[in-house]
C-alpha positions in Angstrom: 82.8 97.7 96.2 84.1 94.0 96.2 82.0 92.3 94.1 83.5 88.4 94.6 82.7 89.2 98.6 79.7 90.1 100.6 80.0 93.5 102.0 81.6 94.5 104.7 79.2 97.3 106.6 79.4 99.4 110.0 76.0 101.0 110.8 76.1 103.1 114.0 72.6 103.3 116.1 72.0 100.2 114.6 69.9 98.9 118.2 66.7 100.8 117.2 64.8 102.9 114.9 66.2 104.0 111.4 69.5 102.1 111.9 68.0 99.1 112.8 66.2 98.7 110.0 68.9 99.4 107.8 70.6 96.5 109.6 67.5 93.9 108.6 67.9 95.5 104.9 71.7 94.9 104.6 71.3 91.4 106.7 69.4 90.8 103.7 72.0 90.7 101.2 74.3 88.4 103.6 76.3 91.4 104.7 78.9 91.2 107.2 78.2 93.9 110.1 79.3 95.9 112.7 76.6 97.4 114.8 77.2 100.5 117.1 75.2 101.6 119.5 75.4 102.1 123.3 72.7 99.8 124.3 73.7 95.8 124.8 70.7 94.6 125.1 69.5 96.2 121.4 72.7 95.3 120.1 72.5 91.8 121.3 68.9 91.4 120.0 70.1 93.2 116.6 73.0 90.7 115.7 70.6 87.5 116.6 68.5 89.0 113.6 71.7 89.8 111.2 72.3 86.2 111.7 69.3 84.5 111.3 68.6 86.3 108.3 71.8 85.0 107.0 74.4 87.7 107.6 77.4 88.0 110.2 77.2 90.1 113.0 79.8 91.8 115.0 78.9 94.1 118.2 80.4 97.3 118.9 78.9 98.8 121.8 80.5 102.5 121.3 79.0 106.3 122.0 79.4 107.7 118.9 80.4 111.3 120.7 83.7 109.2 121.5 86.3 109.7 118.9 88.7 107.0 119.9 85.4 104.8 120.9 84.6 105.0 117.0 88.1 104.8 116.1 88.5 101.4 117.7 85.4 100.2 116.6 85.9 100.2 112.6 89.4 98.8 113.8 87.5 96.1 115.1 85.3 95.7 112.6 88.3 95.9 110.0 90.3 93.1 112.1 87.2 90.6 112.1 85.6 91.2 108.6 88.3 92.9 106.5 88.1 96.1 104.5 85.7 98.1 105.2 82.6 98.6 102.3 80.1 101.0 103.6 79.7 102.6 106.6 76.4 104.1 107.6 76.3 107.1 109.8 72.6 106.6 111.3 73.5 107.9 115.1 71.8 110.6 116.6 70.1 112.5 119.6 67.4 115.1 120.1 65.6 117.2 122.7 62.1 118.5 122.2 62.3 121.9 123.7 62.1 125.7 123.2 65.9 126.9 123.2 65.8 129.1 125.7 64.6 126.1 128.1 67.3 123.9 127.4 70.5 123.6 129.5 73.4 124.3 127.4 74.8 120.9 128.6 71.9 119.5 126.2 72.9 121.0 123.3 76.4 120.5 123.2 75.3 116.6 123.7 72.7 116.9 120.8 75.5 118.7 118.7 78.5 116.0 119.9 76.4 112.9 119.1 74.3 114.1 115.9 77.3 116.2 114.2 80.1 114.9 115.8 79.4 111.5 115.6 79.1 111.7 111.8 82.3 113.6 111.6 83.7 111.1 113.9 82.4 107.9 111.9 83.2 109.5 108.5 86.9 110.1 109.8 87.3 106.4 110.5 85.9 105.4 107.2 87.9 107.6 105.5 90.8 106.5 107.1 90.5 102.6 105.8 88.8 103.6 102.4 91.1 105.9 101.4 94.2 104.8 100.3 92.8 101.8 99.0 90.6 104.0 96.7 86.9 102.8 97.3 83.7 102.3 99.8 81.0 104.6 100.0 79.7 106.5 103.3 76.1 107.0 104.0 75.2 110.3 106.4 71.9 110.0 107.2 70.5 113.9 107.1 67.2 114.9 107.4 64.6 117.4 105.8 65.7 119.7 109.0 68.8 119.4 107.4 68.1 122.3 104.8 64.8 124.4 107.0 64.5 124.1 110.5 61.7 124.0 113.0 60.5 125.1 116.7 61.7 122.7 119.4 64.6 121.4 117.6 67.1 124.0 117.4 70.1 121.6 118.7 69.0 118.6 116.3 68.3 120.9 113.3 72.1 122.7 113.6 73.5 119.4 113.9 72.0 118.3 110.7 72.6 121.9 108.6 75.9 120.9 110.0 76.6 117.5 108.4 75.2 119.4 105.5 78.0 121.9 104.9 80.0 119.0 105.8 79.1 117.0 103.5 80.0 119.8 100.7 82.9 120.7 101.8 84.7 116.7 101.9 83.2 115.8 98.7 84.6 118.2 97.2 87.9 117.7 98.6 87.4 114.2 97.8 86.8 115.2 93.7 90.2 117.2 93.9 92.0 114.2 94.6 90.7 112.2 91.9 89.3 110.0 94.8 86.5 106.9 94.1 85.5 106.8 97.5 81.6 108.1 97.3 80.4 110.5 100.0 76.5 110.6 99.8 73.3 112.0 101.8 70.4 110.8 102.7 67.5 113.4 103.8 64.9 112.0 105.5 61.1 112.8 106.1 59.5 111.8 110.0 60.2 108.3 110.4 58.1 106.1 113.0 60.9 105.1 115.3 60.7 104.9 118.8 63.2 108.0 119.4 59.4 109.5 120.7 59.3 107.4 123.6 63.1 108.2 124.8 63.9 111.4 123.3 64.7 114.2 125.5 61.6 117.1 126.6 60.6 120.1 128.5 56.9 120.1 127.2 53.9 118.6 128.9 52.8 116.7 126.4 54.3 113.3 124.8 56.1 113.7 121.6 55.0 113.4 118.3 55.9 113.3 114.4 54.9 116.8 113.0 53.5 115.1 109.8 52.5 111.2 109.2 55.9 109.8 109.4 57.0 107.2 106.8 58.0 103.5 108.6 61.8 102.8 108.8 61.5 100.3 106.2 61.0 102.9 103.7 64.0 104.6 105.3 66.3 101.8 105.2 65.5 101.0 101.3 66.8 104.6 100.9 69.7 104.1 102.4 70.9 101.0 101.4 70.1 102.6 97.8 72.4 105.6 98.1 75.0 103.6 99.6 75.2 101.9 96.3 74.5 104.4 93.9 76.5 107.9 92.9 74.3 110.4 93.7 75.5 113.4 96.2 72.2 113.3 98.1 69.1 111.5 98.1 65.2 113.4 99.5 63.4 110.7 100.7 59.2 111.5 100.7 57.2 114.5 99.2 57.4 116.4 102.5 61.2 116.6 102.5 61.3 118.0 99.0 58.0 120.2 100.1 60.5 121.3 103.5 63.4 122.0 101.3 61.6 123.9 98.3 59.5 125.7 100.0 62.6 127.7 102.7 64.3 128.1 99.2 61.3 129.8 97.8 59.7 131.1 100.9 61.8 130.9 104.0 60.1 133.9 106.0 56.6 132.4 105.4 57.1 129.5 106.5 58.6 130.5 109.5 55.0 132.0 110.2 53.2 128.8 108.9 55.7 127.0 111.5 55.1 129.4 114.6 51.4 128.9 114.4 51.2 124.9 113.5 55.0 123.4 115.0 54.7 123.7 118.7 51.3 122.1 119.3 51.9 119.9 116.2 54.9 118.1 117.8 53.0 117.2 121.0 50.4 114.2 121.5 47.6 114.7 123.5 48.7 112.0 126.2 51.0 113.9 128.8 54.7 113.2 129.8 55.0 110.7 132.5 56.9 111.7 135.5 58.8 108.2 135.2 59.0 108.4 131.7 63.1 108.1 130.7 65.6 109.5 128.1 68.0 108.4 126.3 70.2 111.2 126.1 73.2 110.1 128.2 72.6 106.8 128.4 70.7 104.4 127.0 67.1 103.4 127.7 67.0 99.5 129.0 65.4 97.0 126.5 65.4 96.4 123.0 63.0 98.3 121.3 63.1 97.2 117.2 62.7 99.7 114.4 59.2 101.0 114.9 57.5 103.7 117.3 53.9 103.5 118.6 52.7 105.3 115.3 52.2 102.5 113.0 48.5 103.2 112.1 49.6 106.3 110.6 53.2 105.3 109.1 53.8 105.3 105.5 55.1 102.1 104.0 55.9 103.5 100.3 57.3 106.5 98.6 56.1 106.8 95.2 59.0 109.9 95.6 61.2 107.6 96.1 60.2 105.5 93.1 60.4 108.4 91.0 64.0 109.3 92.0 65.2 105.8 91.6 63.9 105.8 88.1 64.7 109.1 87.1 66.6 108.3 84.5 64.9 105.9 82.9 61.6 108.2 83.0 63.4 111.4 81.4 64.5 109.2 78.7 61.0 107.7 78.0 59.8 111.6 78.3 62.0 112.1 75.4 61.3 109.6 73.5 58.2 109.9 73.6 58.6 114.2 72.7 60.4 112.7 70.0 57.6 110.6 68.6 55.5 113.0 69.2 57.3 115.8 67.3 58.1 113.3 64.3 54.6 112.5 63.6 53.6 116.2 64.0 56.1 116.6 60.6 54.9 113.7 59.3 51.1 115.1 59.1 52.8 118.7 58.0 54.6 117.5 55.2 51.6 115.3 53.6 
């Protein structure tokens, strides 16, 4: 990355939720940015915050299932800010059902926004970054990425997806002696308001399975791996709990999930009959970064402190083995 510049950064979903958050981190650092999302009113309400916190703003109303939408949107972006830095993959859509309930309409628009869109967006990265031999690219995975749950069949093959995706660029990527940095992050349940507009069947409202982590704590993550080398990031104790324990015991927790997923993803309030998706279209209104779960959102990861300072912490282990194992001579040899 340009260090003599302030970065140049496309987010996509950047009107709500996750990717509006990571908007308000980067807007931070003075970053120049190009928000993509569907919705003009979030969008509009997004780059009035980029600014007044002191970055540019550029809007991109796009659909992210749109190739050439995405395509001429970093061509945009390019032609207004310059080379492209960082690009965020944040974009995604969901439906709360049992599979067998869902129209296959549904899941192909689940699968062409949350997979696609990535693919898509990465394509258009790749294309700028590439023969000018830098930038990193953020896609934003999930803990469903690596063990999948009831109700979300569409959302979690989408992100095993950008998994195996993810694999099989960066390695193409290392082949070519390339310094353009491909990196995932894995998140845990965020408090977003994707609860209020996602897609349902069920009779109940929809819920976080877990107590979800707020989108700040999301957004530092990503802004972290978009600056750092690391293939993948896990984000929160129940990611590297969801990940660990289908390595170690997939077919029990498929039973742990049968008995505790399908009630645990449903409030007690019931659906209203007005209540709207965003699915196809976007919701009206602007709607921020959080969801309606703030009393029980997480605002830290001591996980994520960990990982950050992994390095740092093994060396200090050793060093202090070291000590350890010198004095133990010390008071052998007297």
């Amino acid at each position: 990355m340009r260090s003599n510049l302030r970065p140049v950064v496309v987010i996509t979903g950047a009107s709500a939720g996750v990717g509006r958050a990571v908007v308000r981190r980067f807007a931070r650092d003075g970053a120049r940015i190009g928000l993509i999302a569907r919705g003009m009113e979030g969008l509009e309400a997004t780059a009035r915050e980029v600014r007044e916190a002191g970055g540019e703003a550029l809007v991109l109303p796009a659909d992210v299932s749109d190739a050439q939408a995405v395509e001429d949107a970093a061509e945009r972006a390019e032609r207004h800010f310059g080379p492209l830095d960082i690009w965020i993959n944040d974009a995604f859509a969901g439906v709360l059902s049992p599979f067998m309930d869902m129209s296959l309409e549904d899941y192909v628009r689940v699968t062409e926004v949350t997979y696609l869109g990535q693919v898509y967006g990465t394509h258009a990265a790749l294309k700028r970054m590439l023969p000018r031999n830098r930038g990193a690219i953020v896609l934003v995975g999930s803990a469903l990425a690596y063990r999948g749950i009831p109700l979300q069949s569409a959302y979690c093959g989408a992100k095993h997806a950008i998994q195996g995706f993810q694999d099989s660029i960066r390695a193409e990527l290392i082949h070519a002696g390339s310094k353009v940095h491909v990196t995932m992050v894995q998140l845990p349940g965020v408090n977003t308001p994707q609860f209020d507009w996602i897609r349902t069947t069920l009779p109940r409202k929809p819920r976080p399975a877990s107590a979800p982590y707020q989108p700040e704590v999301a957004a530092e993550a990503i802004h972290w791996a978009a600056h750092h080398r690391r293939k993948s990031l896990q984000l929160g104790w129940p990611t590297l709990a969801a990940i660990w324990g289908d390595r170690f015991a997939s077919p029990l927790l498929d039973r742990y999930l049968a008995r505790t997923a399908i009630s645990g993803q449903q409030d007690k309030e019931p659906v209203s009959p007005d209540r709207r998706d965003n699915l196809y279209s976007p919701v009206p209104g602007d709607f921020g970064a959080h969801g309606r779960f703030d009393d029980k959102a997480r605002k830290r990861s001591s996980q994520f402190w960990l990982s950050r300072h992994r390095t740092s912490l093994a060396l200090g282990a050793a060093t202090a083995l070291a000590g350890v194992g010198a004095a133990f001579w010390t008071l052998r040899s007297r």
